[in-house]
C-alpha angles and dihedrals in degrees: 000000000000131000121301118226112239112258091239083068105051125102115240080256092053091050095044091054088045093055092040088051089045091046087057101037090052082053124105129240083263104048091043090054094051096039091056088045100056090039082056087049097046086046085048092048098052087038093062088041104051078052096056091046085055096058090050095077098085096232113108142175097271087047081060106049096035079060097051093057091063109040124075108232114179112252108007105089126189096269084063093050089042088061103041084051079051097059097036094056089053107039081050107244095126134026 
């Protein structure tokens, strides 16, 4: 291992990771296993929830593409919209 910096130079950053990192290395296997699994849990949880906010917005797939087919966009023509309509439809994004 390398050299460890004295505790009077770190940054208050610095200090709180190495206490974190202290805290876990201290755990059990137990504990360790639990702790990661609740941290997994929280992620999956805010995750869901950003997502749902996101729905919220009132805007979906079909809005977007409905709104494709009437604006002009240069350089990508009705044959390309078509397509991408194409794919979506049977991979099952849209109806």
């Amino acid at each position: 291992m390398g050299k460890s910096k004295r505790n009077c130079r770190r940054t208050e950053d610095e200090v709180r990771i190495h206490e974190k990192a202290v805290k876990m290395r201290k755990m059990t296997d137990e504990q360790l296993v639990h702790y990661v699994e609740d941290r997994v849990e929280k992620a999956r949880s805010e995750g869901f929830n950003i997502g749902k906010k996101s729905v919220r917005s009132g805007k979906s797939t079909n809005d977007f593409l409905a709104e494709l087919q009437t604006s002009k966009i240069p350089g990508i023509g009705a044959v390309t919209i078509n397509k991408l309509l194409k794919v979506a439809k049977e991979n099952g994004y849209i109806q």
